[in-house]
mmCIF file as gemmi writes it, N, C-alpha and C atoms, coordinates in Angstrom:
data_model
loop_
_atom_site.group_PDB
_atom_site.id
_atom_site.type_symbol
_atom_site.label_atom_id
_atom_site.label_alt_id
_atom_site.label_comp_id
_atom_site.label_asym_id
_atom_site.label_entity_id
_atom_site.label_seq_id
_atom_site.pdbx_PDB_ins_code
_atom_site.Cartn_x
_atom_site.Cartn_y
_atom_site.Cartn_z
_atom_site.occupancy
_atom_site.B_iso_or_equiv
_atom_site.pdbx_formal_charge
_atom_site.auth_seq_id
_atom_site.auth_asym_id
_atom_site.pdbx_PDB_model_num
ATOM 1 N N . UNK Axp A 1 ? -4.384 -7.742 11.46 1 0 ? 1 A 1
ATOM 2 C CA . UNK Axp A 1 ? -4.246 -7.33 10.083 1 0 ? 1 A 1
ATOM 3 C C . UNK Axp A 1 ? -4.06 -8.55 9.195 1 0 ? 1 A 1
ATOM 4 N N . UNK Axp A 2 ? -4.877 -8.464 8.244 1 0 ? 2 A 1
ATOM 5 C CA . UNK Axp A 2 ? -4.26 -9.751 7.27 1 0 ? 2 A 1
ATOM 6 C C . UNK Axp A 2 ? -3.43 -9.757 5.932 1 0 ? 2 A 1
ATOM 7 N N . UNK Axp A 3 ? -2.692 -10.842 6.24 1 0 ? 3 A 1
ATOM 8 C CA . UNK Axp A 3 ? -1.433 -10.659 5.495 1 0 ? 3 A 1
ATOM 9 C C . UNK Axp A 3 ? -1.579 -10.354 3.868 1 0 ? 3 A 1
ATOM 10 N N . UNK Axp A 4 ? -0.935 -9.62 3.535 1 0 ? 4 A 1
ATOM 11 C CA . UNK Axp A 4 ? -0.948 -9.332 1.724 1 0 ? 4 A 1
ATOM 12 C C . UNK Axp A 4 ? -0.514 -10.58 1.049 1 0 ? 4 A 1
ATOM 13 N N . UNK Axp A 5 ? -1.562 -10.698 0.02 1 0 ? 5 A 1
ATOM 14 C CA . UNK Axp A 5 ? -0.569 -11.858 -1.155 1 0 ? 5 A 1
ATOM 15 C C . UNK Axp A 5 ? -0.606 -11.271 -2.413 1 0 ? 5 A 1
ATOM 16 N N . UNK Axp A 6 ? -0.124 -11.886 -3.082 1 0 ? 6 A 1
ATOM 17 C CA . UNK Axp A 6 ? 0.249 -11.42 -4.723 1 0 ? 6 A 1
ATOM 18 C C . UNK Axp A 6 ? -0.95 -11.525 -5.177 1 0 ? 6 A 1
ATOM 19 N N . UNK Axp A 7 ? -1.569 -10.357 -6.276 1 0 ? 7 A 1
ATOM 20 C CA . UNK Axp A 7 ? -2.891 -10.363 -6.828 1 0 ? 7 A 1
ATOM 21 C C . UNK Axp A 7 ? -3.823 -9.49 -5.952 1 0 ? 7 A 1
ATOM 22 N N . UNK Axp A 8 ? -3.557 -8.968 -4.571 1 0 ? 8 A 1
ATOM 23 C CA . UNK Axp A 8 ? -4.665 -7.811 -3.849 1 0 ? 8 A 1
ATOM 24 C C . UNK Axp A 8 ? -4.532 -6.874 -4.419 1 0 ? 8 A 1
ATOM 25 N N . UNK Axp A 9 ? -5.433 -6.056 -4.578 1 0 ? 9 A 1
ATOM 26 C CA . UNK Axp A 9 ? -5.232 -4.902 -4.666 1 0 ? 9 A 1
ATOM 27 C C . UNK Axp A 9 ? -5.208 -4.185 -3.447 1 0 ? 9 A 1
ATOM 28 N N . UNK Axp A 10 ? -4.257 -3.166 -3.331 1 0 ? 10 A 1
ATOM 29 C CA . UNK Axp A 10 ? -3.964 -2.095 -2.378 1 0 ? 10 A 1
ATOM 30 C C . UNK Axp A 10 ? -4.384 -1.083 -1.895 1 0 ? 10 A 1
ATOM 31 N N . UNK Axp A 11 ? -4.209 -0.077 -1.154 1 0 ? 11 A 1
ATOM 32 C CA . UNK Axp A 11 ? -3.976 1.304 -1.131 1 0 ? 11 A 1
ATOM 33 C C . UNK Axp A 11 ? -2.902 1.403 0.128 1 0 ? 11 A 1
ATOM 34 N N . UNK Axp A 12 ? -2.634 2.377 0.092 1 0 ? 12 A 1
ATOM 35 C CA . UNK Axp A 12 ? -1.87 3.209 1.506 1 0 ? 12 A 1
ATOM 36 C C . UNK Axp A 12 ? -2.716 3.331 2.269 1 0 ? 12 A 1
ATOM 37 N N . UNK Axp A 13 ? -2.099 2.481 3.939 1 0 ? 13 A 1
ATOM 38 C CA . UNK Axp A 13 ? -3.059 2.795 5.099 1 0 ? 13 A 1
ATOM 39 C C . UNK Axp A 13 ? -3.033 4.562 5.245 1 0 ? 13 A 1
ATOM 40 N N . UNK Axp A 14 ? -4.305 4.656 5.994 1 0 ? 14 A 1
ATOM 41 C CA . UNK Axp A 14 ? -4.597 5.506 6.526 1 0 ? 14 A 1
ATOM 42 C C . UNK Axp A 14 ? -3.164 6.278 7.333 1 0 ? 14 A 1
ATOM 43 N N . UNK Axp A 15 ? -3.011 5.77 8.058 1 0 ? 15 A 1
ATOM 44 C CA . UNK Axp A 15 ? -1.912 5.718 9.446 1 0 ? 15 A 1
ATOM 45 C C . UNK Axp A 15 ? -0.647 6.143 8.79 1 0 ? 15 A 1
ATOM 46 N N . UNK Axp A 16 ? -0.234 5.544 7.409 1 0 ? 16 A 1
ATOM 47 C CA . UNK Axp A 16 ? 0.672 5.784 7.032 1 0 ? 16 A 1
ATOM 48 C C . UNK Axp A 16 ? 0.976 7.046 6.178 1 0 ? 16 A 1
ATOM 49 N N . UNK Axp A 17 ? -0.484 7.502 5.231 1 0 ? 17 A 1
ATOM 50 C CA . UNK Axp A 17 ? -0.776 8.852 5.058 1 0 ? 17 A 1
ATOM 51 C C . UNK Axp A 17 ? -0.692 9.97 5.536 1 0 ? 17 A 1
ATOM 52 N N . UNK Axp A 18 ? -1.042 9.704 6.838 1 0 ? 18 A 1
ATOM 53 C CA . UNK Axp A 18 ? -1.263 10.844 7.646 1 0 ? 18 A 1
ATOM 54 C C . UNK Axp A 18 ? -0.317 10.815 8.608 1 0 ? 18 A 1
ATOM 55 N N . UNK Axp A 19 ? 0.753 9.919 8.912 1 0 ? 19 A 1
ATOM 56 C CA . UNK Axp A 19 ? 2.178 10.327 9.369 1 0 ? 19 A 1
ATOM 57 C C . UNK Axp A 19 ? 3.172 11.244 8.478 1 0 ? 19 A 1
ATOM 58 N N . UNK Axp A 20 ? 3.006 10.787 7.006 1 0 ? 20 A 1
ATOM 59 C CA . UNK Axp A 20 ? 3.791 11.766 6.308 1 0 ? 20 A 1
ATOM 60 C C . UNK Axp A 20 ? 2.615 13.262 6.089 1 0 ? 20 A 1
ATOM 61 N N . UNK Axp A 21 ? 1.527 13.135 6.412 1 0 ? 21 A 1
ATOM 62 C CA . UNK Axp A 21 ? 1.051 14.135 5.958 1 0 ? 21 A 1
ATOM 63 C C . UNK Axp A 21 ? 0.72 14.492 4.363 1 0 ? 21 A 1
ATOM 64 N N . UNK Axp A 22 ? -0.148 13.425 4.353 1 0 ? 22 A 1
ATOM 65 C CA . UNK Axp A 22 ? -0.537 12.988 2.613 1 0 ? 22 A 1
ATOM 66 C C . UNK Axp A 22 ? -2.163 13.289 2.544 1 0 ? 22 A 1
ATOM 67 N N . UNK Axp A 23 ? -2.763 14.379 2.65 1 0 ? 23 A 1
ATOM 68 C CA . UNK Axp A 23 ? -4.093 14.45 2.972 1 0 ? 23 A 1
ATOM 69 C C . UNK Axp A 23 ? -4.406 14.391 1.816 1 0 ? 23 A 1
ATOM 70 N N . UNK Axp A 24 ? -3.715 15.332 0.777 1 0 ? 24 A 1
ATOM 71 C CA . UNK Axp A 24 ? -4.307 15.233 -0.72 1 0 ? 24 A 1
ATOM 72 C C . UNK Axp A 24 ? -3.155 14.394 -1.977 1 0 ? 24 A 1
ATOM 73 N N . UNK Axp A 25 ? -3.617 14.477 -2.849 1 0 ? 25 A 1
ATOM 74 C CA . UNK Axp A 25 ? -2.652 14.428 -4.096 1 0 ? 25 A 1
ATOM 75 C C . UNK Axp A 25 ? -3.45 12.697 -4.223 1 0 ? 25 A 1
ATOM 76 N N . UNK Axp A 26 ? -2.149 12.355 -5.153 1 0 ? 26 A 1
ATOM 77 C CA . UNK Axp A 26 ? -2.153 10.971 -6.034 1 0 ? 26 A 1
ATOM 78 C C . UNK Axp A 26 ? -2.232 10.131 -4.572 1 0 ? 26 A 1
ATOM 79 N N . UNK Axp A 27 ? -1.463 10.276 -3.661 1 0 ? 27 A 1
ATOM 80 C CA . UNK Axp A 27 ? -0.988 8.997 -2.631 1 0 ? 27 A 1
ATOM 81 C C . UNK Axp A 27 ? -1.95 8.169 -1.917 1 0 ? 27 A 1
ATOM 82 N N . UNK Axp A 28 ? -3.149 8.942 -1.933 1 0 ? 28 A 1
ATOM 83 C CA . UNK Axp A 28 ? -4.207 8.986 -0.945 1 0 ? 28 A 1
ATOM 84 C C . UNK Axp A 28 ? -5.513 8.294 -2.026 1 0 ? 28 A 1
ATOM 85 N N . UNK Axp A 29 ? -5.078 8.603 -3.123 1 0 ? 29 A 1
ATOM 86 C CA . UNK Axp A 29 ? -6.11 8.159 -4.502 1 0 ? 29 A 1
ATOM 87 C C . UNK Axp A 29 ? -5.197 6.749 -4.965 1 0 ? 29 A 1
ATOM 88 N N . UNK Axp A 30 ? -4.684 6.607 -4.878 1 0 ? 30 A 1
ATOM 89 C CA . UNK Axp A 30 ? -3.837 5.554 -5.342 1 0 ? 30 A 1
ATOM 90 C C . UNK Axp A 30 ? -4.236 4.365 -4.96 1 0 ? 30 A 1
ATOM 91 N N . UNK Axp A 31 ? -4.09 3.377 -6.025 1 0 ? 31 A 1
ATOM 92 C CA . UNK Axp A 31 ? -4.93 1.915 -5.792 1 0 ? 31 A 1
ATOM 93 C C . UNK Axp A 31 ? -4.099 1.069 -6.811 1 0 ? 31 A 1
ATOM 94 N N . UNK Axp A 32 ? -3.446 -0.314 -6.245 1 0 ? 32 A 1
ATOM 95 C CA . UNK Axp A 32 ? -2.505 -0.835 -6.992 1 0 ? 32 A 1
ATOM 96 C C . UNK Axp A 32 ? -2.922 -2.565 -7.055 1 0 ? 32 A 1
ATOM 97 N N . UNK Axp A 33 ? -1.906 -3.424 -7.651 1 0 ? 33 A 1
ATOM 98 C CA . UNK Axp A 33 ? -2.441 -4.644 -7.867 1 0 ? 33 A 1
ATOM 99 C C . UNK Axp A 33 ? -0.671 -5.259 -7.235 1 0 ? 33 A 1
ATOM 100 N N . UNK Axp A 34 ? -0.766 -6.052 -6.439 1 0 ? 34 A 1
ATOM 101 C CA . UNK Axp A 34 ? 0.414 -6.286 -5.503 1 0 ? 34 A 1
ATOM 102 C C . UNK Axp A 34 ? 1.318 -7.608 -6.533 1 0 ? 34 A 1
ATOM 103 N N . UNK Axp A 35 ? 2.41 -7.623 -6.996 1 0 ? 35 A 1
ATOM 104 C CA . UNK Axp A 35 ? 2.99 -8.299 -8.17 1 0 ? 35 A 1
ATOM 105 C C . UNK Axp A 35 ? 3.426 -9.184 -7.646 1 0 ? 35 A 1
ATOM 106 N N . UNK Axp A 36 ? 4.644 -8.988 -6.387 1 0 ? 36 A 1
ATOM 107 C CA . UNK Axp A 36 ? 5.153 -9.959 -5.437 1 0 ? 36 A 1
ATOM 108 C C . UNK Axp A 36 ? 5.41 -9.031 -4.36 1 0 ? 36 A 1
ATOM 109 N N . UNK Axp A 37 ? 6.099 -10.504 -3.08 1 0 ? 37 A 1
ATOM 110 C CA . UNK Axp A 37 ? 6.539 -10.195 -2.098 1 0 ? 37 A 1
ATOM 111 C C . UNK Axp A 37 ? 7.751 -10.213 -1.883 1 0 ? 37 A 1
ATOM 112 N N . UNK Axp A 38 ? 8.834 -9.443 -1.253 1 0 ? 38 A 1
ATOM 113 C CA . UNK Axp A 38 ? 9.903 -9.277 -1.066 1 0 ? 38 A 1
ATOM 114 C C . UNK Axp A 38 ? 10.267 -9.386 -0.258 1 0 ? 38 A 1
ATOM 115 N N . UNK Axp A 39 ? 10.766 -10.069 0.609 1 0 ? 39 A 1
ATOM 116 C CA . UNK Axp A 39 ? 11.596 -9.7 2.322 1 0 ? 39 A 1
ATOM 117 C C . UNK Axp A 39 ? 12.523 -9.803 1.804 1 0 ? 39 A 1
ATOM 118 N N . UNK Axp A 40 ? 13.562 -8.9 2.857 1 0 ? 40 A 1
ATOM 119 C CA . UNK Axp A 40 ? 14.076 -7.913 2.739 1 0 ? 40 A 1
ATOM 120 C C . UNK Axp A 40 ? 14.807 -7.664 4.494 1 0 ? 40 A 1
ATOM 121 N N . UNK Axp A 41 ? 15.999 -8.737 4.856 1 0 ? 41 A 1
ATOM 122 C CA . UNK Axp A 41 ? 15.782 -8.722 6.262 1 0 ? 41 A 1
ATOM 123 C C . UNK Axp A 41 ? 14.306 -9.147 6.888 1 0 ? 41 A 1
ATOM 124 N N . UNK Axp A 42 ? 13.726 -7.808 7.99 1 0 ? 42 A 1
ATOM 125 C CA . UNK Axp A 42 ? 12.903 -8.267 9.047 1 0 ? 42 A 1
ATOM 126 C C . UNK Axp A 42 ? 11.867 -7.54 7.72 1 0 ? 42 A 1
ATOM 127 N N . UNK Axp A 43 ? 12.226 -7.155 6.88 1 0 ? 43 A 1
ATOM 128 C CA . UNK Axp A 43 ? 10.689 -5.932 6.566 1 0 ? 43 A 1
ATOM 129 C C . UNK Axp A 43 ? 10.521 -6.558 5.111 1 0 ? 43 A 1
ATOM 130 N N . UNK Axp A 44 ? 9.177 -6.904 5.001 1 0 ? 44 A 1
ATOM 131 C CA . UNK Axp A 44 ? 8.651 -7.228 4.031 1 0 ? 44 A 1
ATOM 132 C C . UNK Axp A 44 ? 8.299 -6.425 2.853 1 0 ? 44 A 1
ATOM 133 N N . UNK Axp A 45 ? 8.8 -5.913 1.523 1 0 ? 45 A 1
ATOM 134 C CA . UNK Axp A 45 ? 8.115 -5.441 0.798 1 0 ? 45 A 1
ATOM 135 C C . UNK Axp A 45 ? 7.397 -5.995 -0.201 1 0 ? 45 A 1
ATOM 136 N N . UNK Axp A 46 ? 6.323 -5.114 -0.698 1 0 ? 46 A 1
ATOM 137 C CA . UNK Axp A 46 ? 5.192 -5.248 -2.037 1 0 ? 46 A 1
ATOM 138 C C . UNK Axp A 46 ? 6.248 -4.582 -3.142 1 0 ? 46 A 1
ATOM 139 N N . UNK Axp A 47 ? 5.628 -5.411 -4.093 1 0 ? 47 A 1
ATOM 140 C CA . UNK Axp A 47 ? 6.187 -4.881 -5.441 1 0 ? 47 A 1
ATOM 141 C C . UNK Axp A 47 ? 4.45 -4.415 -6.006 1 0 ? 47 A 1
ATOM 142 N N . UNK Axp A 48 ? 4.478 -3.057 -6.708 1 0 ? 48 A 1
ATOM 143 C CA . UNK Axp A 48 ? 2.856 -2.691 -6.369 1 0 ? 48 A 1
ATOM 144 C C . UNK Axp A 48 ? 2.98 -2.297 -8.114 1 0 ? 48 A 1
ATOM 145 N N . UNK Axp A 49 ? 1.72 -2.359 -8.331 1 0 ? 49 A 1
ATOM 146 C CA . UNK Axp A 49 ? 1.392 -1.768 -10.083 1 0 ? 49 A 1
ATOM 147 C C . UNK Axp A 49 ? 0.458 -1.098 -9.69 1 0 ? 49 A 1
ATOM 148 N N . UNK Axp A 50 ? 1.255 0.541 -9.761 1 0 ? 50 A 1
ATOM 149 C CA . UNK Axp A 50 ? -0.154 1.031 -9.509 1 0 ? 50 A 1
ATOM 150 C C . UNK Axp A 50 ? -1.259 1.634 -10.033 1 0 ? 50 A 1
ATOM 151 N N . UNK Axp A 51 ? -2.252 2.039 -9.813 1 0 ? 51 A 1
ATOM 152 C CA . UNK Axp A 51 ? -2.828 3.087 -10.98 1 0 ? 51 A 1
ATOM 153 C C . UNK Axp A 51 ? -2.364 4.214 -11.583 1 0 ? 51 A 1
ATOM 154 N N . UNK Axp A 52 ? -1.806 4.957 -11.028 1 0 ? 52 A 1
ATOM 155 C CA . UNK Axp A 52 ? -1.222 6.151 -11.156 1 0 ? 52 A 1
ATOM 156 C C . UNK Axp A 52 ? 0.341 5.853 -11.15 1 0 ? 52 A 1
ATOM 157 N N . UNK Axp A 53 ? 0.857 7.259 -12.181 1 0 ? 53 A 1
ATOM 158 C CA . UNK Axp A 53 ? 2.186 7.008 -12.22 1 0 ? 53 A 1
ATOM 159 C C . UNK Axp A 53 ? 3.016 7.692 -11.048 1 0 ? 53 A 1
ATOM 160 N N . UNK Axp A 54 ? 4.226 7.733 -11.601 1 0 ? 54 A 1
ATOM 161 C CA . UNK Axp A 54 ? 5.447 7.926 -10.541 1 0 ? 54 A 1
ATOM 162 C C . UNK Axp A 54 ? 5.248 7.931 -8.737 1 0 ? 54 A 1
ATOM 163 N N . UNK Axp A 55 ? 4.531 6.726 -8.403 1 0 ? 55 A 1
ATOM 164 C CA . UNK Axp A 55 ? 4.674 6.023 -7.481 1 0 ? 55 A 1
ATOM 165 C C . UNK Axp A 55 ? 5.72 4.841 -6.888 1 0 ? 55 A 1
ATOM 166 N N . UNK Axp A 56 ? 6.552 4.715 -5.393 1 0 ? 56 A 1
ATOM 167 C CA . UNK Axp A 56 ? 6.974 3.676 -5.588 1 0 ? 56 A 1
ATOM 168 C C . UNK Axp A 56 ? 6.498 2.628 -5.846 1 0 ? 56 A 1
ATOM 169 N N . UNK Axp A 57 ? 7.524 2.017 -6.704 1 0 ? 57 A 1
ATOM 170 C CA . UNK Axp A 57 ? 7.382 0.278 -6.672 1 0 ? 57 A 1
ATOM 171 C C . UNK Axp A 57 ? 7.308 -0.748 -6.227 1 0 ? 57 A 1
ATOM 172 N N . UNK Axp A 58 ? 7.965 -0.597 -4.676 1 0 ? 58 A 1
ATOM 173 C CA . UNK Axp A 58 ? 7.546 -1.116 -3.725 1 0 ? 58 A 1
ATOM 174 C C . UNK Axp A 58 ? 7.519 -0.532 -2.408 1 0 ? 58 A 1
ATOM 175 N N . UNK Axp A 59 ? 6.839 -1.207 -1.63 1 0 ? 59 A 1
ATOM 176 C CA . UNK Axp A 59 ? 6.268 -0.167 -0.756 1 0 ? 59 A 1
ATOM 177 C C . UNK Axp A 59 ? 6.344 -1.398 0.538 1 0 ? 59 A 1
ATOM 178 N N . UNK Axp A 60 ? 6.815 -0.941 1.588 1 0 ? 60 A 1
ATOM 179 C CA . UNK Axp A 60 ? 6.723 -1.592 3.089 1 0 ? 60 A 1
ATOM 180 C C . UNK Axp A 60 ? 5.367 -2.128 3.495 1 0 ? 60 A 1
ATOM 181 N N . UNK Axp A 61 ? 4.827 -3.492 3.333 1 0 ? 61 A 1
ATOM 182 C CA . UNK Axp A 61 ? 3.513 -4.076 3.573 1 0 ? 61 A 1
ATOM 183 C C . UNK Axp A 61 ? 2.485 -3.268 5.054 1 0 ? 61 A 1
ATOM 184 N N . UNK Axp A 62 ? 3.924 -3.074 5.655 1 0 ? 62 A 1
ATOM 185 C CA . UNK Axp A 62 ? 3.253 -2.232 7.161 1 0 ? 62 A 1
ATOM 186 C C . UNK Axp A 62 ? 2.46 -0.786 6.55 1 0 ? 62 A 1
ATOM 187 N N . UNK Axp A 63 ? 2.922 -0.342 5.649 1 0 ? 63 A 1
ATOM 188 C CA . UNK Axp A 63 ? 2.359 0.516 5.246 1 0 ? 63 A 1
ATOM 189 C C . UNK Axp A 63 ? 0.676 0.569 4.17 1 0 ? 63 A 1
ATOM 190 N N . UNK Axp A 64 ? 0.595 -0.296 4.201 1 0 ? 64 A 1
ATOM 191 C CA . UNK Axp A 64 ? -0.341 -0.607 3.268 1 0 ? 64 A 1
ATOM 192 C C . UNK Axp A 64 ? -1.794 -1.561 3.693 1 0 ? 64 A 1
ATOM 193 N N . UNK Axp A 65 ? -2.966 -1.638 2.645 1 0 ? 65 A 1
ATOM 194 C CA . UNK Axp A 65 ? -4.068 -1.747 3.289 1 0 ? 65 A 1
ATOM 195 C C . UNK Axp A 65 ? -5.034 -2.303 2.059 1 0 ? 65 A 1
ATOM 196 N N . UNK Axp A 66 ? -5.653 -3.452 2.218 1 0 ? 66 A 1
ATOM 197 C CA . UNK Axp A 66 ? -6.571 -4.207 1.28 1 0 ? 66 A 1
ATOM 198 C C . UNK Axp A 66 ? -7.262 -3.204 0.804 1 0 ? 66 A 1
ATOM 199 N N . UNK Axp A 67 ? -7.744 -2.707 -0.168 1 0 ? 67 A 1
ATOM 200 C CA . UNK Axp A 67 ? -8.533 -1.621 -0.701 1 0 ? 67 A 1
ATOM 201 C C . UNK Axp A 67 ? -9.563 -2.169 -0.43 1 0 ? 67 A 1
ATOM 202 N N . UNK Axp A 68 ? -10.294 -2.832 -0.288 1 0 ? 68 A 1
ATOM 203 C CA . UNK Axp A 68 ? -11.813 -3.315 0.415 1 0 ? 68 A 1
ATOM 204 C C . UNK Axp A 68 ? -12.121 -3.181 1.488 1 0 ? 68 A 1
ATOM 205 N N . UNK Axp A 69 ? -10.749 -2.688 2.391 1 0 ? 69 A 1
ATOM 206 C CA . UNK Axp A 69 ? -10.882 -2.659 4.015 1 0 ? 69 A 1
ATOM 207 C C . UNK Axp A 69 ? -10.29 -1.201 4.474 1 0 ? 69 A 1
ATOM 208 N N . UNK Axp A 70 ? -10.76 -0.081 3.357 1 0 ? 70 A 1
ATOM 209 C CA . UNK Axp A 70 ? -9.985 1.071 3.418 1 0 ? 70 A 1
ATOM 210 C C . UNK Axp A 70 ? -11.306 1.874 4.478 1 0 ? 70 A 1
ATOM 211 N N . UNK Axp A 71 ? -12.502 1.282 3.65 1 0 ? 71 A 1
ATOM 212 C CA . UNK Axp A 71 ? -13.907 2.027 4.972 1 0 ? 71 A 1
ATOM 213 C C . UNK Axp A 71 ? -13.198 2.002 6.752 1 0 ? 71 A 1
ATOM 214 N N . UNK Axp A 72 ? -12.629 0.932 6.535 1 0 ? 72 A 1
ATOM 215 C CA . UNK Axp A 72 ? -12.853 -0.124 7.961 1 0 ? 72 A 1
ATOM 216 C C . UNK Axp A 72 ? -11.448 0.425 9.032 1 0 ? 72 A 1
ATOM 217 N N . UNK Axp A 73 ? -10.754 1.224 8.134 1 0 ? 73 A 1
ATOM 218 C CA . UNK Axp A 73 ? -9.544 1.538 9.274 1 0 ? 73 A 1
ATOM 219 C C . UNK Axp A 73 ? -10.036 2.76 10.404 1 0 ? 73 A 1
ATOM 220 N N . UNK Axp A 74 ? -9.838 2.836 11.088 1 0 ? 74 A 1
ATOM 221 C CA . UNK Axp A 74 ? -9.579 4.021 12.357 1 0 ? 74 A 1
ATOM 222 C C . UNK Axp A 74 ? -8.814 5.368 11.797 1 0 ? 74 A 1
């Protein structure tokens, strides 16, 4: 996986959608621009701007996925 930097744009992995069971709505449409990085202990978070509102603000990098490489997941 390659690492997030400030300035990608995002989405929510696949994997992480469909563990909570996010098939529809905003979460799954959602596409953001990554502001900074946060660690945070062992877990890294994104600070995310996203398209859509009342989304978190930041979001666990494990959870997340280059929007150019959203075709490309499993």
């Amino acid at each position: 996986m390659q690492e997030l930097q400030v300035g990608d744009t995002v989405a929510y992995s696949k994997a992480f959608l469909q563990s909570i069971s996010a098939y529809t709505g905003d979460m799954p449409q959602a596409r953001g621009k990554v502001t900074a990085l946060v660690p945070v202990g062992e877990v890294t978070l994104a600070a995310i701007d996203w398209n859509l509102p009342d989304l978190p603000a930041r979001v666990n990098v494990k959870n997340l996925v280059l929007a150019s490489r959203i075709a490309f997941e499993l």
